[in-house]
MDTraj code that builds the backbone (N, CA, C; nanometers):
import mdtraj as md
import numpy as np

residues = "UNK UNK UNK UNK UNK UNK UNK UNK UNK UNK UNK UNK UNK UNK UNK UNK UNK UNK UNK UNK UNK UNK UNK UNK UNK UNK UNK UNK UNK UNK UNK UNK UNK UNK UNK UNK UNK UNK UNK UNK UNK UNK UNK UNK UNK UNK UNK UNK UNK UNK UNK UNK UNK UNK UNK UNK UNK UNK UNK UNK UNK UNK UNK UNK UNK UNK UNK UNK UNK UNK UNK UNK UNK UNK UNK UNK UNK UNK UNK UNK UNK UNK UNK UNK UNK UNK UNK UNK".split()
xyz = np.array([
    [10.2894, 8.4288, 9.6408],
    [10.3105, 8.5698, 9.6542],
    [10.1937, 8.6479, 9.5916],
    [10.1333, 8.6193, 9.4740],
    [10.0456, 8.6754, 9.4053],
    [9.8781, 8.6586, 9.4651],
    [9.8666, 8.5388, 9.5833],
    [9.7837, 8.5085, 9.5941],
    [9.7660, 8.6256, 9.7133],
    [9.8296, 8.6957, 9.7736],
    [9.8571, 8.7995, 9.8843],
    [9.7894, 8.9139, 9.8156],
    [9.7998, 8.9210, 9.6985],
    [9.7929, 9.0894, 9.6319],
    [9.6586, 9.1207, 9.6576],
    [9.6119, 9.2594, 9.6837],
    [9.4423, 9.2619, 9.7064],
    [9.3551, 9.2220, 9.5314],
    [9.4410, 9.2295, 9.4297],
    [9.3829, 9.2751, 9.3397],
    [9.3513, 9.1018, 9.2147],
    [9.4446, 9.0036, 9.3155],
    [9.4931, 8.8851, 9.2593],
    [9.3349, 8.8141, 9.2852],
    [9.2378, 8.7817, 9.3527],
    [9.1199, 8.7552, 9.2755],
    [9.0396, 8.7724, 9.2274],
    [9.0120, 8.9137, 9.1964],
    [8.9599, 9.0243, 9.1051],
    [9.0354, 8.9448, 8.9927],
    [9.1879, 8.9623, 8.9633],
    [9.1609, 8.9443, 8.7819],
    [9.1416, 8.7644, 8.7574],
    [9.1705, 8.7052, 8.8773],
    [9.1288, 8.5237, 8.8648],
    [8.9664, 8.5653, 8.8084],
    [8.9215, 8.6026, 8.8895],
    [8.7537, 8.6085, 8.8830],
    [8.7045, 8.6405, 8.7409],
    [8.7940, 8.7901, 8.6810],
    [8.7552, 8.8873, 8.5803],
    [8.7740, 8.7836, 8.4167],
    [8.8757, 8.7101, 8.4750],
    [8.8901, 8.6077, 8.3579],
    [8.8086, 8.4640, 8.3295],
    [8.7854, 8.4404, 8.4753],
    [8.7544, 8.2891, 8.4447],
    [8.5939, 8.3273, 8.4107],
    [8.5583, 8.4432, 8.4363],
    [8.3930, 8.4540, 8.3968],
    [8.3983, 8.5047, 8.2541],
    [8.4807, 8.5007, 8.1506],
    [8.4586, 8.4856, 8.0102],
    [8.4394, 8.4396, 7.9378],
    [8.3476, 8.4124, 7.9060],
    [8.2497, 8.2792, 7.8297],
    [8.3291, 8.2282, 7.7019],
    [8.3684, 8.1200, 7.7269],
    [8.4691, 8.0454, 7.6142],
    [8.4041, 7.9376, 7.5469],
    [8.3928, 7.9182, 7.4277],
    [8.2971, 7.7731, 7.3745],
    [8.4641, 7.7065, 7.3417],
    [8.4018, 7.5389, 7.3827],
    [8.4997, 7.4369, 7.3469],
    [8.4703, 7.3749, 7.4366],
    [8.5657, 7.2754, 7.4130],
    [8.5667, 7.1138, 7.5121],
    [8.6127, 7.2304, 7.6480],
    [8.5605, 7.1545, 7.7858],
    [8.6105, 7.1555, 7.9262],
    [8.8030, 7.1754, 7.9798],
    [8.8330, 7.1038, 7.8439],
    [8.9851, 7.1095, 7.8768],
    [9.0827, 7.2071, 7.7972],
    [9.0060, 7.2494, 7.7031],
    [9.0258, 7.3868, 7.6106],
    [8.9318, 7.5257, 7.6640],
    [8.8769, 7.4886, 7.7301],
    [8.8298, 7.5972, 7.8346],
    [8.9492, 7.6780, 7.9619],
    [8.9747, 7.5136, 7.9514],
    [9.0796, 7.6236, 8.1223],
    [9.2063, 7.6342, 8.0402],
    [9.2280, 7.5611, 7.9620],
    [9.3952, 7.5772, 7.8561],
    [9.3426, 7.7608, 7.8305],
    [9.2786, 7.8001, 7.7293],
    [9.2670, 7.9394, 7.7767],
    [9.2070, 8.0358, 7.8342],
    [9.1469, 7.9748, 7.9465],
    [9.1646, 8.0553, 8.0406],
    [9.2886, 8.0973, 8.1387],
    [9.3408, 7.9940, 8.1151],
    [9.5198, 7.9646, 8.2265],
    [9.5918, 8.0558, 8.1256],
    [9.6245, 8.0521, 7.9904],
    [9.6666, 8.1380, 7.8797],
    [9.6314, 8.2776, 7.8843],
    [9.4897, 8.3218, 7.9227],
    [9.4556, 8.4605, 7.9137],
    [9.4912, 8.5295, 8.0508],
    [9.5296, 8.4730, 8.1826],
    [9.5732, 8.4880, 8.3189],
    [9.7237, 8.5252, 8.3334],
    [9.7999, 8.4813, 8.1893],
    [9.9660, 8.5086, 8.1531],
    [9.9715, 8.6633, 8.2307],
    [9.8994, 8.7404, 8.0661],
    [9.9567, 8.8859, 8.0892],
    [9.8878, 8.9705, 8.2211],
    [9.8043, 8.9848, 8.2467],
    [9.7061, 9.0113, 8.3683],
    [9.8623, 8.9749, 8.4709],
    [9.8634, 8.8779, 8.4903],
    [10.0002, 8.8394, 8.6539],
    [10.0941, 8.8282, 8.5993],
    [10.1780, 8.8639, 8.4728],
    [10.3030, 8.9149, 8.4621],
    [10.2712, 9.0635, 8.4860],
    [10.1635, 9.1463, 8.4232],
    [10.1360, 9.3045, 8.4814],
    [10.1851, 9.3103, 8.6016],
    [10.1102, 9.2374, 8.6981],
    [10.0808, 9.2299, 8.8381],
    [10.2248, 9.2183, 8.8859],
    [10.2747, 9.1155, 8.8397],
    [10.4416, 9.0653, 8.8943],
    [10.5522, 9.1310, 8.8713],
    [10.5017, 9.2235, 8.7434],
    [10.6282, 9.3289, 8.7307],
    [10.5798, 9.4809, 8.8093],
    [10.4391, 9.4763, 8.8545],
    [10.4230, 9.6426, 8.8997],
    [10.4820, 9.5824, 9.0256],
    [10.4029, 9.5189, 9.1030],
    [10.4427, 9.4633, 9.3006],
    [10.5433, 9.4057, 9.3210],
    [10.5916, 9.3208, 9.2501],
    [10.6535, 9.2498, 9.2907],
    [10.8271, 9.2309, 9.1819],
    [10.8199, 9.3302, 9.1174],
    [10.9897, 9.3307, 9.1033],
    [11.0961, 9.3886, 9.1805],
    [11.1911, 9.4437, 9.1718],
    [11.2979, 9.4923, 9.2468],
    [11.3146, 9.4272, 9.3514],
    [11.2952, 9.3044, 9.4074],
    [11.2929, 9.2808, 9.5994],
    [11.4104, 9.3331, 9.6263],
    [11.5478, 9.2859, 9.5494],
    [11.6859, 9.3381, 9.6604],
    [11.6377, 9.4642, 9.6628],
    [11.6457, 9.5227, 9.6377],
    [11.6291, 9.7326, 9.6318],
    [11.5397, 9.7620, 9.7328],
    [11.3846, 9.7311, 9.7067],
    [11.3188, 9.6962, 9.8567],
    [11.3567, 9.6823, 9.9448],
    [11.4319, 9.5274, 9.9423],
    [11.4765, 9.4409, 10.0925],
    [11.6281, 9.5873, 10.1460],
    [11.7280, 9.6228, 10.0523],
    [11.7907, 9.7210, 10.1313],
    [11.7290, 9.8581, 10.1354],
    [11.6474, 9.9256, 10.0802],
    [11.5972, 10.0331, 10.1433],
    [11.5288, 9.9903, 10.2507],
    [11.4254, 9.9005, 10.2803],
    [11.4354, 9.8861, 10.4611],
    [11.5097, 9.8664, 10.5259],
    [11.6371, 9.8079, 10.5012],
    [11.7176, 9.7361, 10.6157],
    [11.8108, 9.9085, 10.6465],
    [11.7655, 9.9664, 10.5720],
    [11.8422, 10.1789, 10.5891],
    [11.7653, 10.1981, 10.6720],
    [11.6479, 10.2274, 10.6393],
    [11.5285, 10.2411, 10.6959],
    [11.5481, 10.2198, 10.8548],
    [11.5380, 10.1008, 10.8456],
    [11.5476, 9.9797, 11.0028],
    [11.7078, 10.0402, 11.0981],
    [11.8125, 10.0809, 11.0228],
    [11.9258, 10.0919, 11.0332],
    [11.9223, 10.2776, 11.1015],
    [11.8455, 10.3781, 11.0367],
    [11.8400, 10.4786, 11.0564],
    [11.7407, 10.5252, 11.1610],
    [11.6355, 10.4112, 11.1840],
    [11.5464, 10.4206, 11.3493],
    [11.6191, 10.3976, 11.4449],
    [11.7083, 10.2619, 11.4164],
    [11.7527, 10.2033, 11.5777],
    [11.8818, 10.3391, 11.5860],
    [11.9127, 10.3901, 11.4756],
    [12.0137, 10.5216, 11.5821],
    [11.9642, 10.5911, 11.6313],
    [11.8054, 10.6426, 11.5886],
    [11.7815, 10.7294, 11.6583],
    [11.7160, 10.6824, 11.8379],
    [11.7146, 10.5621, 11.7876],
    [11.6161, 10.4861, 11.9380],
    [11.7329, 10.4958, 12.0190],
    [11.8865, 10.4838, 11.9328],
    [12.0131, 10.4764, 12.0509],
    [12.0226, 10.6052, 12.1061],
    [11.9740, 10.7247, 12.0788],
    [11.9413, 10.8281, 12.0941],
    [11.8323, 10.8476, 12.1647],
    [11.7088, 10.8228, 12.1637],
    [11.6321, 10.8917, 12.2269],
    [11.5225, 10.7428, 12.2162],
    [11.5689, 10.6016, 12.2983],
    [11.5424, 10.4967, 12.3719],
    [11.3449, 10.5195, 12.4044],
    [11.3390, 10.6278, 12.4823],
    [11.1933, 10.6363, 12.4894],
    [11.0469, 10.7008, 12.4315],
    [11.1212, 10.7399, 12.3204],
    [11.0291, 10.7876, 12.1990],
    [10.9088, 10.6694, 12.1466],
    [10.8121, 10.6946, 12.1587],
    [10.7164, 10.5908, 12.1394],
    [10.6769, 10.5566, 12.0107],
    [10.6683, 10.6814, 11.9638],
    [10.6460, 10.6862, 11.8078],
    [10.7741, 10.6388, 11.7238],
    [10.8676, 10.6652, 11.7079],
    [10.9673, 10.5785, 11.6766],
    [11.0042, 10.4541, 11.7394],
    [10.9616, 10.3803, 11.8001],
    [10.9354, 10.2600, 11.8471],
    [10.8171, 10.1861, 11.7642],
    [10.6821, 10.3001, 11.7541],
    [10.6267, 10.2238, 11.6775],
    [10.6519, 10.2547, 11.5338],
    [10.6889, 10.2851, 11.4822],
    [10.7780, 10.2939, 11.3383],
    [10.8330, 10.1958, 11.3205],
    [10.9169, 10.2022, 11.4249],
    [11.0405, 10.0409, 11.3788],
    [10.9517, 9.9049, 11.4358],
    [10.8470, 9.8621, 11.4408],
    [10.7564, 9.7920, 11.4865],
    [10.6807, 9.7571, 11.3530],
    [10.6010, 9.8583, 11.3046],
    [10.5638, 9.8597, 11.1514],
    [10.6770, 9.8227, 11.0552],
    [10.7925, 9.8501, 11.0484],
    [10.8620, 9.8148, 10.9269],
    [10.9088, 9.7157, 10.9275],
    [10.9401, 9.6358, 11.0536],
    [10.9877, 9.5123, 11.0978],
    [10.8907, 9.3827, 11.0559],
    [10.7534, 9.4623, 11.0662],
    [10.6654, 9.3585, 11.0732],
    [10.5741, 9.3224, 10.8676],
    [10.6770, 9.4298, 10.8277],
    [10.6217, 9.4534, 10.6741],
    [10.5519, 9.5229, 10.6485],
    [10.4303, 9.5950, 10.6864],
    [10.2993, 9.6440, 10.6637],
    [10.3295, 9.7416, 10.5922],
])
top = md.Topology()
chain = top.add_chain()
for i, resn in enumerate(residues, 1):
    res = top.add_residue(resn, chain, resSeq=i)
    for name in ("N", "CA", "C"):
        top.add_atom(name, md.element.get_by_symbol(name[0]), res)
traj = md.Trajectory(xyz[None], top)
């Protein structure tokens, strides 16, 4: 999921280029350690709430198709419910 985010190899990158002295295997121990708070940030701004998300679209999704039962050849509300269906 994190690997999706635009911003998720920016801070891989921003970290692993911090010059650490030690053995090779105490190198990535903290570097993997300093990557914690950086993608818990990340995981609690994008990516908390999903149920709340997942039902405000499915309203969303729920409040187009009445109006499409309504007015079937509206294009722009066709492509609305096209975009939200598809995530973007």
């Amino acid at each position: 999921m994190w690997t999706t985010h635009a911003d998720f190899k920016n801070i891989v990158k921003a970290i692993w280029n911090i010059q650490i002295d030690g053995s090779k295997m105490y190198q990535i121990c903290r570097r993997l350690y300093l990557l914690r708070k950086p993608l818990y940030t990340l995981n609690k701004l994008c990516y908390s709430h999903i149920d709340k998300k997942e039902l405000d679209t499915r309203e969303k999704i729920d409040d187009l198709q009445k109006q499409l039962d309504l007015n079937p050849h509206d294009l722009a509300l066709q492509n609305t419910e096209k975009i939200i269906c598809s995530g973007k």
